[in-house]
C-alpha positions, -999 to 999 in steps of 0.1 A, spaced: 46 163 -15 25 173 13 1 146 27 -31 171 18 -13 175 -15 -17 139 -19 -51 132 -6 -62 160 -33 -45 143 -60 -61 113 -53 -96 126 -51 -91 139 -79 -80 110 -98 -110 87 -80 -134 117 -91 -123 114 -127 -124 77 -128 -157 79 -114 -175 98 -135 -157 80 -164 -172 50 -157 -207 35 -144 -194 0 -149 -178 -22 -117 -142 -17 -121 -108 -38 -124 -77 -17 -111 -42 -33 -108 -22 -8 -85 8 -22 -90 34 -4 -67 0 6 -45 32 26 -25 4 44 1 -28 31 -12 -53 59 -14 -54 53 -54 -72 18 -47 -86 28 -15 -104 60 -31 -115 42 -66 -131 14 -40 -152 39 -23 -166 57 -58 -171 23 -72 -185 0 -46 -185 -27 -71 -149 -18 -82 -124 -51 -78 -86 -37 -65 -54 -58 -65 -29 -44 -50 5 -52 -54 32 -34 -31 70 -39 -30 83 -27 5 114 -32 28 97 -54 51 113 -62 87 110 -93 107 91 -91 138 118 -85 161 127 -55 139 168 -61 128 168 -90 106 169 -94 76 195 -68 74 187 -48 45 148 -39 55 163 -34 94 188 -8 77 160 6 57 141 9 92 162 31 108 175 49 76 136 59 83 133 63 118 166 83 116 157 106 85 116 113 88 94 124 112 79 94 131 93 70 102 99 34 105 95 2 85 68 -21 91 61 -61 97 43 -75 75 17 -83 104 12 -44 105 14 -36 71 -18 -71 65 -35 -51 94 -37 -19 81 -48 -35 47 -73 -54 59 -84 -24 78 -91 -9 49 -113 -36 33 -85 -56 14 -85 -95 20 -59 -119 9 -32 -103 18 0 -124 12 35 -118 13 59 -131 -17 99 -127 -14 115 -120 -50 154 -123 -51 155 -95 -34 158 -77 -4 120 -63 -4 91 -86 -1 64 -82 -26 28 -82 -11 -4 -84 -29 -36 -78 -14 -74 -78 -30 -102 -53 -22 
């Protein structure tokens, strides 16, 4: 789906929400994938309350261990424009950018990590 595709989608969903409710809200985005869901819902609902809870291939730092998110890494370097597979420093940084705080990473049995983040 094309990223304008998806930002329209999610206005819309943030729009209906909205308008559903005058209450503060409590949204579990559970598989929060890009975030705008949460992200968008926060910024109609200023009092709304997001957890966030994302299950990624997360690389170390030095970008080739452990080996299944490093082969996930360049499966997405090598097949998408631009792609790649981020640390979890990037991936806390671009939450907290975007007002989520908390942010802590959790590693199931597994290869991905499991990351939860509140807003």
């Amino acid at each position: 789906m094309p990223r304008t595709a998806v930002y329209a989608e999610t206005q819309a969903i943030a729009d209906l929400v909205a308008e559903s409710s005058t209450e503060a809200l409590k949204v579990l985005d559970i598989a929060a994938g890009h975030g705008l869901f949460g992200i968008t819902i926060a910024q109609r609902n200023v009092r709304a309350e997001i957890v966030a809870v994302v299950l990624e291939f997360v690389p170390n730092a030095d970008r080739v261990s452990p080996p299944v998110p490093a082969r996930f890494s360049l499966t997405m370097l090598a097949g998408t424009p631009g792609g790649d597979a981020y640390t979890f420093a990037e991936l806390r940084q671009r939450l907290e950018g975007a007002g989520f705080s908390n942010v802590s990473a959790h590693a199931p049995p597994t290869p991905e990590t499991i990351m939860l983040a509140e807003k």
